[in-house]
Backbone atoms as SQL, in Angstrom:
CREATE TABLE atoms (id INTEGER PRIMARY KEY, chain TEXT, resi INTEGER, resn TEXT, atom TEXT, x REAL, y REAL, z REAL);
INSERT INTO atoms VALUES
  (1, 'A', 1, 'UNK', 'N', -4.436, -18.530, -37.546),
  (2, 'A', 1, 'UNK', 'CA', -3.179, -18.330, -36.862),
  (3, 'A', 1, 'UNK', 'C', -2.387, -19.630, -36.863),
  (4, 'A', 2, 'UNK', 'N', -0.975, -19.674, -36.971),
  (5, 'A', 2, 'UNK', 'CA', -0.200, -20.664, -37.129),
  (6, 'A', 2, 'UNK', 'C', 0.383, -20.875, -35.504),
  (7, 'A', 3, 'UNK', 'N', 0.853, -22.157, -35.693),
  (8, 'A', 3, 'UNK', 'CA', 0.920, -22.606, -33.384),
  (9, 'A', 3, 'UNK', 'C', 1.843, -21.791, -33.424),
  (10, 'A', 4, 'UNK', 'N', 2.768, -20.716, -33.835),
  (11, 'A', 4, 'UNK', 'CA', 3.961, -20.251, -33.289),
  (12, 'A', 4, 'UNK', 'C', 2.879, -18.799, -33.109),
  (13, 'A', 5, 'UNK', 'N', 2.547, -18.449, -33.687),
  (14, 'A', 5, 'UNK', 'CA', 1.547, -17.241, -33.079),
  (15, 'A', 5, 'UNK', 'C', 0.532, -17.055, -31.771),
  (16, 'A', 6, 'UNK', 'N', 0.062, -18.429, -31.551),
  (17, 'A', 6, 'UNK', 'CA', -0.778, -18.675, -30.965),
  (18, 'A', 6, 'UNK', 'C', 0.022, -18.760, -29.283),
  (19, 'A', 7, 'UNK', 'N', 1.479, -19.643, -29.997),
  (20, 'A', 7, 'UNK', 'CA', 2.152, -19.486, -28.552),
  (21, 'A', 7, 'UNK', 'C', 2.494, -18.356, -27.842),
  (22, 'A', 8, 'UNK', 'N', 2.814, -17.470, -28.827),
  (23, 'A', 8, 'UNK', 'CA', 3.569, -16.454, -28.400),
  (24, 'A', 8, 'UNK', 'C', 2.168, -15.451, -27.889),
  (25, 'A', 9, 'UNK', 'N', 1.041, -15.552, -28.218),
  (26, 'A', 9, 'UNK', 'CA', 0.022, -14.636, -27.718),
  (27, 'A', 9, 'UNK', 'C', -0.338, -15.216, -26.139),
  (28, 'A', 10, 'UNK', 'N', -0.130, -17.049, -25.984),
  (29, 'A', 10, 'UNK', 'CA', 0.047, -16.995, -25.010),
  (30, 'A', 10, 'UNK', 'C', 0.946, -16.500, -24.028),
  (31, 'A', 11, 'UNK', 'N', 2.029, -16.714, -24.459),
  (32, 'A', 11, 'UNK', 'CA', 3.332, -16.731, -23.806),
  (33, 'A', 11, 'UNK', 'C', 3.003, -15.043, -23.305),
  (34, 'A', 12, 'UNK', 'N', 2.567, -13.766, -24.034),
  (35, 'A', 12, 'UNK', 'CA', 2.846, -12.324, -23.558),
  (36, 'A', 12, 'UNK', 'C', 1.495, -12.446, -22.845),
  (37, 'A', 13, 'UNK', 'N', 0.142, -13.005, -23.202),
  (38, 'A', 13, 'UNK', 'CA', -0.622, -12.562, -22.087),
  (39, 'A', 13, 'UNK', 'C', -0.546, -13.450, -20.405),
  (40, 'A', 14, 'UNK', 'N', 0.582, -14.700, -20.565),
  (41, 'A', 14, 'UNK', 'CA', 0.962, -14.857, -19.256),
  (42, 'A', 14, 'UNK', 'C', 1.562, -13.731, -18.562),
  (43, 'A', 15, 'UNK', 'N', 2.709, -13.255, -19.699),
  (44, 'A', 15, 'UNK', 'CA', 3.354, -12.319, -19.058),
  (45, 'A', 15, 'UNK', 'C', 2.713, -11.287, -17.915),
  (46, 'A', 16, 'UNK', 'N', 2.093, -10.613, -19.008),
  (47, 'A', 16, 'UNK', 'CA', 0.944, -9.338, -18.694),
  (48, 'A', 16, 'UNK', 'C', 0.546, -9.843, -17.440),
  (49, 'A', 17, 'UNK', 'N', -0.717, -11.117, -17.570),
  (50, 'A', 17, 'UNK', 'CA', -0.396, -11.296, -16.213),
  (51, 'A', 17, 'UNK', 'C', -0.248, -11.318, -15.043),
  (52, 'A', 18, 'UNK', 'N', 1.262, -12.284, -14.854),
  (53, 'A', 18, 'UNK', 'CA', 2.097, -12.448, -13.701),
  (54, 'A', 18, 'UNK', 'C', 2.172, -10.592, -13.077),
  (55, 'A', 19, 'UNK', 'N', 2.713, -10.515, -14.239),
  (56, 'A', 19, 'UNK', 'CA', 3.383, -8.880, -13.956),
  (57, 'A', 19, 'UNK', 'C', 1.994, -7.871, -13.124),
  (58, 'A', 20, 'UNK', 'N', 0.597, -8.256, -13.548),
  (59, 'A', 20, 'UNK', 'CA', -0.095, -7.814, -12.844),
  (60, 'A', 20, 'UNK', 'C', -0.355, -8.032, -11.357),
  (61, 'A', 21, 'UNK', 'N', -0.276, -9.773, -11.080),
  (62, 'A', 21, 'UNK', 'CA', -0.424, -10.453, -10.009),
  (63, 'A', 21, 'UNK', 'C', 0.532, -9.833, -9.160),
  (64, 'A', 22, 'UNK', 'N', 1.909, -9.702, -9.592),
  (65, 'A', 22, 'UNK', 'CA', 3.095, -9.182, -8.691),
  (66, 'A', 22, 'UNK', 'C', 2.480, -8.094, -8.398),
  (67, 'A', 23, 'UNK', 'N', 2.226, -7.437, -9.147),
  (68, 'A', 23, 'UNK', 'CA', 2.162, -5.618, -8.737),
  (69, 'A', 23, 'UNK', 'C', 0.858, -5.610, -7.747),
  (70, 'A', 24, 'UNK', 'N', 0.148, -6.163, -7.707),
  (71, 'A', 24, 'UNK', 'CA', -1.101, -6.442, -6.611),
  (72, 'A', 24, 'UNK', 'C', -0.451, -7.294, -5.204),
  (73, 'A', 25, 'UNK', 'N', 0.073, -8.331, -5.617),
  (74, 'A', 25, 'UNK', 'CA', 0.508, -8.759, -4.680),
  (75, 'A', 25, 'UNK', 'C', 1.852, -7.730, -3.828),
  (76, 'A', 26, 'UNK', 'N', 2.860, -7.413, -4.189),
  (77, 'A', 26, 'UNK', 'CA', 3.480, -6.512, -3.456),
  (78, 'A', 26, 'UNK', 'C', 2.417, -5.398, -2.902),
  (79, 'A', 27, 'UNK', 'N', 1.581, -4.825, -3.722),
  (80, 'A', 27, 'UNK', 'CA', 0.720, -3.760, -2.817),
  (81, 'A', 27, 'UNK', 'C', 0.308, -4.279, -1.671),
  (82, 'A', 28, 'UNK', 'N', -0.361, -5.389, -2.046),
  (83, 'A', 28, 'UNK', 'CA', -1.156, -6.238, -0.713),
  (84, 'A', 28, 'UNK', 'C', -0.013, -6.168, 0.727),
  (85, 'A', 29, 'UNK', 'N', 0.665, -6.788, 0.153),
  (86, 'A', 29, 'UNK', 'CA', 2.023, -6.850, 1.645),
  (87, 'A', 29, 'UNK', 'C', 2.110, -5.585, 2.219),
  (88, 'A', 30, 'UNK', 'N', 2.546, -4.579, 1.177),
  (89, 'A', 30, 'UNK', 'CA', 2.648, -3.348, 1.852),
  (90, 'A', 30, 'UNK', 'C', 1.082, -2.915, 2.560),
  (91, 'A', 31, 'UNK', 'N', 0.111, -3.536, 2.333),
  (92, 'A', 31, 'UNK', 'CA', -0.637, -2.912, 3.645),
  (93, 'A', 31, 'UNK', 'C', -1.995, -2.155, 1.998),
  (94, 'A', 32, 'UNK', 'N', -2.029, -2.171, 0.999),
  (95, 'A', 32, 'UNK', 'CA', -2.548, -1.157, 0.503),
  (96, 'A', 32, 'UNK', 'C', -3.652, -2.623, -0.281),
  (97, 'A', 33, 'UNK', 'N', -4.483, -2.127, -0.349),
  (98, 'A', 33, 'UNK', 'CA', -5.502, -2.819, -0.942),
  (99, 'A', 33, 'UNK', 'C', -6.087, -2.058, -1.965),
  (100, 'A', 34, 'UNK', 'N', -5.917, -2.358, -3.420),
  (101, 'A', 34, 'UNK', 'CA', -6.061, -2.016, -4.650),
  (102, 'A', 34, 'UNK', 'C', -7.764, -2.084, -4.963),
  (103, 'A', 35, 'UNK', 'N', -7.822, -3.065, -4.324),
  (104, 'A', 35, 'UNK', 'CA', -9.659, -3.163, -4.993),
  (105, 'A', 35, 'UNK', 'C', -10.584, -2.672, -3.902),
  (106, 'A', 36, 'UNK', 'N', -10.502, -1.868, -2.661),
  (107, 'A', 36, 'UNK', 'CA', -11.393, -1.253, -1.981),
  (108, 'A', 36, 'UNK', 'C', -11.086, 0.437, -1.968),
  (109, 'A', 37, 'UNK', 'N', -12.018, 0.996, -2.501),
  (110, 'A', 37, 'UNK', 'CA', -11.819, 2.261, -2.559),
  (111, 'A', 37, 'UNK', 'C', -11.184, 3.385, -1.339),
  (112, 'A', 38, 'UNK', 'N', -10.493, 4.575, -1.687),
  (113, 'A', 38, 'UNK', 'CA', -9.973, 4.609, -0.683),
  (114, 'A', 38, 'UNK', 'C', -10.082, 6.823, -1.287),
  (115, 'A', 39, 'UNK', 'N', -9.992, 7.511, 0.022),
  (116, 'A', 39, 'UNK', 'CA', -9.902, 9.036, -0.145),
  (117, 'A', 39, 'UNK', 'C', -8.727, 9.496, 0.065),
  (118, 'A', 40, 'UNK', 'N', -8.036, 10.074, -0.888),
  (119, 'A', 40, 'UNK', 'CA', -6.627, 10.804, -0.262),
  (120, 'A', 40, 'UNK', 'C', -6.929, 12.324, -0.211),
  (121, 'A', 41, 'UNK', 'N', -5.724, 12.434, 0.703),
  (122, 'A', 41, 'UNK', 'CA', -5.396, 13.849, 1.215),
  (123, 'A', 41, 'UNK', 'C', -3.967, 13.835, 1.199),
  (124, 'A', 42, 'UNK', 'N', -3.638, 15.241, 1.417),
  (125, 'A', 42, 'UNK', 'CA', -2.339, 16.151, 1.422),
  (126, 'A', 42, 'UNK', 'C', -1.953, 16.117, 2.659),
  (127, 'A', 43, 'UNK', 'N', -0.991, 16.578, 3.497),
  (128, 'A', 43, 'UNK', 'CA', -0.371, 17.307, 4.493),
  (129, 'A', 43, 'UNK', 'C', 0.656, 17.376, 4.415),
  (130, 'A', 44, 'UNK', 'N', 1.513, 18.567, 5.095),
  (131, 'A', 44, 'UNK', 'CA', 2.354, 19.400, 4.697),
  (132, 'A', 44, 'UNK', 'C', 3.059, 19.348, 6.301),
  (133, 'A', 45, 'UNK', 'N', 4.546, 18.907, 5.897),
  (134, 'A', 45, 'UNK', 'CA', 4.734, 19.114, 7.880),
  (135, 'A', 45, 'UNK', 'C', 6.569, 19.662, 8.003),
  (136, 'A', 46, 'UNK', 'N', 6.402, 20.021, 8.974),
  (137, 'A', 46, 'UNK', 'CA', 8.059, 20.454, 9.002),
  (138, 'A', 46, 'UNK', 'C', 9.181, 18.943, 9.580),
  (139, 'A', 47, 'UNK', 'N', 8.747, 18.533, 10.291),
  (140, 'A', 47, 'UNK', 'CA', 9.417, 17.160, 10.690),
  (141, 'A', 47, 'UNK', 'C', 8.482, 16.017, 10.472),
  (142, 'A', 48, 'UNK', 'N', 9.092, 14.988, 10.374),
  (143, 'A', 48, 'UNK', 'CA', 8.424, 13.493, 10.027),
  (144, 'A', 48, 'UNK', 'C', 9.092, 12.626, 10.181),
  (145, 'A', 49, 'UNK', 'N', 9.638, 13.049, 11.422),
  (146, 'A', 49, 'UNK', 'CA', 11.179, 11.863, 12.581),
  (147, 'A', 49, 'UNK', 'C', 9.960, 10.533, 12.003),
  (148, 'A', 50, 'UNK', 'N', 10.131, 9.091, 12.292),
  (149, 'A', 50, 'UNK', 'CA', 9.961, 7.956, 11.694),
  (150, 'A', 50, 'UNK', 'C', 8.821, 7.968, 11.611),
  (151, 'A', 51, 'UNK', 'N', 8.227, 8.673, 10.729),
  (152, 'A', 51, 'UNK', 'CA', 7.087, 8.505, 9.516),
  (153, 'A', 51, 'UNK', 'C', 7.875, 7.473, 8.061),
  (154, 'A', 52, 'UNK', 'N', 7.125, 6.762, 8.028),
  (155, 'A', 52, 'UNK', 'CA', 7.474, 5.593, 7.021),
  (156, 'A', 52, 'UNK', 'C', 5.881, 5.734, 6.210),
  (157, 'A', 53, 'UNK', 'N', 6.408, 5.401, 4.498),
  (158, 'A', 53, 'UNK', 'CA', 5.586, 4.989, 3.362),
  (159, 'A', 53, 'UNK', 'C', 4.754, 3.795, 4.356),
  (160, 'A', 54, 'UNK', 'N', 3.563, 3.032, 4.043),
  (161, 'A', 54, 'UNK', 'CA', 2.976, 2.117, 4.706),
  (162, 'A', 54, 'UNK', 'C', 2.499, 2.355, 6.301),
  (163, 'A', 55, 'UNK', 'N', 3.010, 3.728, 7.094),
  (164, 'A', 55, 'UNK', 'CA', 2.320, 3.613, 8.602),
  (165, 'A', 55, 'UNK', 'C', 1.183, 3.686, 8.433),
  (166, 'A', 56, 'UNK', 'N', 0.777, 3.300, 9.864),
  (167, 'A', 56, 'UNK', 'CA', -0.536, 3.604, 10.275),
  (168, 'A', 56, 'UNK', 'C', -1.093, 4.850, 10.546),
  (169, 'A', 57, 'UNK', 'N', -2.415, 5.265, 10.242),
  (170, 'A', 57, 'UNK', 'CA', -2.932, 6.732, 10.612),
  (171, 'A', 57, 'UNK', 'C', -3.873, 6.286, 11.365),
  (172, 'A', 58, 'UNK', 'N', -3.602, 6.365, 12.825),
  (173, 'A', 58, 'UNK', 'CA', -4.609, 6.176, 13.611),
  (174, 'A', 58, 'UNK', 'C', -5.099, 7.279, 14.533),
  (175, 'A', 59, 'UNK', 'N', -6.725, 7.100, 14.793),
  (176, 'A', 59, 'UNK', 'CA', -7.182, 8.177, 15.354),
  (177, 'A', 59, 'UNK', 'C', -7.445, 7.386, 16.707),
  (178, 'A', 60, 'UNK', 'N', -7.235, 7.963, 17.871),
  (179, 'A', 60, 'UNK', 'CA', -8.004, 7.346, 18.810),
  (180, 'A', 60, 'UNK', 'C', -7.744, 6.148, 19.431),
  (181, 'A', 61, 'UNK', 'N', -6.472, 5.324, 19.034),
  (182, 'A', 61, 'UNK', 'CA', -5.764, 4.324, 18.844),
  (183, 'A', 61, 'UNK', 'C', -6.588, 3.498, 17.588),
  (184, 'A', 62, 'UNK', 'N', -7.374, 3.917, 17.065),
  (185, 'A', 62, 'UNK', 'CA', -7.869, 3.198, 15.441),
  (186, 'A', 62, 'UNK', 'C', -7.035, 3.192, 14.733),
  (187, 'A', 63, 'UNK', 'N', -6.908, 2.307, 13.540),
  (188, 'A', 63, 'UNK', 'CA', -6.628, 2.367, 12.521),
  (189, 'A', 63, 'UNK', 'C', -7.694, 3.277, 11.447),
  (190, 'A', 64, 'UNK', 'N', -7.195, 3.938, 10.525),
  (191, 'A', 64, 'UNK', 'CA', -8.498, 4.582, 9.941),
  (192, 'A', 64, 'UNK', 'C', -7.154, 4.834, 8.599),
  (193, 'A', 65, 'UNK', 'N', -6.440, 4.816, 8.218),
  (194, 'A', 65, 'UNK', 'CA', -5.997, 4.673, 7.131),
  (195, 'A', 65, 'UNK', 'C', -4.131, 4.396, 7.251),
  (196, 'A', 66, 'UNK', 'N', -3.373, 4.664, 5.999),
  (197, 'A', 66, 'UNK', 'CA', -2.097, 4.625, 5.916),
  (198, 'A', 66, 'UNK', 'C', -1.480, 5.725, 5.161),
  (199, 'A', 67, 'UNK', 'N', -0.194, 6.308, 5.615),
  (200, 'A', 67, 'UNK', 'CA', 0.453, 7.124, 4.486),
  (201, 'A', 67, 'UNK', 'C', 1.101, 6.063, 3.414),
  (202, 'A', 68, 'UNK', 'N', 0.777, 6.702, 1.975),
  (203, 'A', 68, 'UNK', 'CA', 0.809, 6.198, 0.814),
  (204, 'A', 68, 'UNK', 'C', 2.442, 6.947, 0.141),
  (205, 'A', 69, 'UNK', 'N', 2.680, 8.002, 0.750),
  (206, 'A', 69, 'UNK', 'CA', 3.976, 8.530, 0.024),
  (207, 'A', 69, 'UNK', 'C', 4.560, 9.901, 0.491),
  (208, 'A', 70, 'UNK', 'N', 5.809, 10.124, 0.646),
  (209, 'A', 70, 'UNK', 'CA', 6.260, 11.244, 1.410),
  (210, 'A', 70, 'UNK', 'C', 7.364, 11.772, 0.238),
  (211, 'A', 71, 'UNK', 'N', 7.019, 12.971, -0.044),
  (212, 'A', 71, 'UNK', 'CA', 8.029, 13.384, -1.094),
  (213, 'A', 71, 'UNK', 'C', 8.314, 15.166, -0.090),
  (214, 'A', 72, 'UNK', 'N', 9.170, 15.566, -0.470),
  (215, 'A', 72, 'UNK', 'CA', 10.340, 16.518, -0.095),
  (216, 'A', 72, 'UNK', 'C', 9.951, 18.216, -0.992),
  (217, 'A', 73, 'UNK', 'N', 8.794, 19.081, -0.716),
  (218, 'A', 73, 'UNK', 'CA', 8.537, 19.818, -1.302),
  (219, 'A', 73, 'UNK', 'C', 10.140, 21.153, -1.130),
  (220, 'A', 74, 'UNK', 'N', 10.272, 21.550, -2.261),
  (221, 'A', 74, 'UNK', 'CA', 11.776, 22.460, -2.944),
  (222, 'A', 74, 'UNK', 'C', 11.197, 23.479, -2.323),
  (223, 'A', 75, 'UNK', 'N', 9.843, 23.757, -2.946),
  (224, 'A', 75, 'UNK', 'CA', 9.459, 25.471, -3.105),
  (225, 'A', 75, 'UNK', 'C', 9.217, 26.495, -1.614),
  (226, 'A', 76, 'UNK', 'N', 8.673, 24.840, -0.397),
  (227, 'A', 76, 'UNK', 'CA', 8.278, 25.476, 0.618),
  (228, 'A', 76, 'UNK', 'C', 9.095, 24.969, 1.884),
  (229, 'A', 77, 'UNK', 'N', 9.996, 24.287, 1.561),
  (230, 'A', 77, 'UNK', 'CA', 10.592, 23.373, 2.430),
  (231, 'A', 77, 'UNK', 'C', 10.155, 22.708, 3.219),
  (232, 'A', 78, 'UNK', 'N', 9.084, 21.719, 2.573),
  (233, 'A', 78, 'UNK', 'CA', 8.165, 21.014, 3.754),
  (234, 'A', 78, 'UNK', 'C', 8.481, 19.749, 3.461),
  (235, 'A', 79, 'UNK', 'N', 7.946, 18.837, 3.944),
  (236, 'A', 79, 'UNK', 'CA', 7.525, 16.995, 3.675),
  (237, 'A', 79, 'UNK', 'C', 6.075, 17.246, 3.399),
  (238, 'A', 80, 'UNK', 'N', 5.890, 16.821, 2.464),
  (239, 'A', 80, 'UNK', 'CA', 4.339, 16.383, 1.785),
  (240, 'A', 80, 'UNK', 'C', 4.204, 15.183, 1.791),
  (241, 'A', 81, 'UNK', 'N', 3.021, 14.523, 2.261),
  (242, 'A', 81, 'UNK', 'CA', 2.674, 13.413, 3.061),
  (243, 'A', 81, 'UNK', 'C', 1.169, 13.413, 2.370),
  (244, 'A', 82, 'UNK', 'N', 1.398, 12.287, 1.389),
  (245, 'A', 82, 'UNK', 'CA', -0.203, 11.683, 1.237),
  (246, 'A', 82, 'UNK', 'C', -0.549, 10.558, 1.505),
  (247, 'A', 83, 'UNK', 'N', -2.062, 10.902, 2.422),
  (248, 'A', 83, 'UNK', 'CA', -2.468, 9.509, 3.149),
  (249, 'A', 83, 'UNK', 'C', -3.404, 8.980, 2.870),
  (250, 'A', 84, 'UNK', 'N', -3.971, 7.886, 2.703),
  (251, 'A', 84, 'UNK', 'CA', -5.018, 7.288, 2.219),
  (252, 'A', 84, 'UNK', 'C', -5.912, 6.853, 3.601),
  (253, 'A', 85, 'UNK', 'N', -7.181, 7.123, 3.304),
  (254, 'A', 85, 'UNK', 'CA', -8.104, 6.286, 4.178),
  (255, 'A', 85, 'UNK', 'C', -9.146, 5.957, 3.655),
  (256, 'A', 86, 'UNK', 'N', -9.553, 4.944, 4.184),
  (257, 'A', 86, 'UNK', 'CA', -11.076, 3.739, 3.465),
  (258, 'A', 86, 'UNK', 'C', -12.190, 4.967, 3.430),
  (259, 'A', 87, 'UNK', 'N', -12.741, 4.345, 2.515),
  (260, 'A', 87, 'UNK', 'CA', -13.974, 4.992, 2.754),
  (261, 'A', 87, 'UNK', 'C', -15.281, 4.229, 3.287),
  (262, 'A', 88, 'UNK', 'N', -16.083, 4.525, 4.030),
  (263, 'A', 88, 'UNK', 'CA', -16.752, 3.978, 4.935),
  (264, 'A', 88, 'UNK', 'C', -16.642, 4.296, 6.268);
């Protein structure tokens, strides 16, 4: 390999990467931890007054997991709400 090849293989696997570090690191902030396994579930609700991506799902005043994403079901007119919790 000639140094202009060699740079440039560096130069994209910095890229790769950073671009990974970011995408872990923003998860991290938001509350979600990429490298400890985790169980999702569904729920289906008619209101979800300030339910936010990132809350807490607590039982009991515990923490025991977070909602991961709230999308707007067409077919049934619901909020679909998937939440993640640790396993353990």
């Amino acid at each position: 390999m000639n140094p202009t090849s060699k740079k440039n293989v560096l130069i994209g696997l910095t890229v790769v990467v950073s671009i990974c570090i970011l995408y872990w690191g923003i998860e991290y902030l938001k509350g979600i931890n990429l490298l400890k396994p985790a169980n999702f579930y569904y729920a289906k609700f008619e209101k979800v007054n300030g339910l936010t991506v990132a809350s807490p799902v607590t039982v009991n005043g515990f923490k025991v997991g977070q909602v991961r994403e709230i999308t707007y079901d067409y077919d049934t007119n619901q909020i679909s709400v998937e939440l993640s919790f640790e396993k353990g």
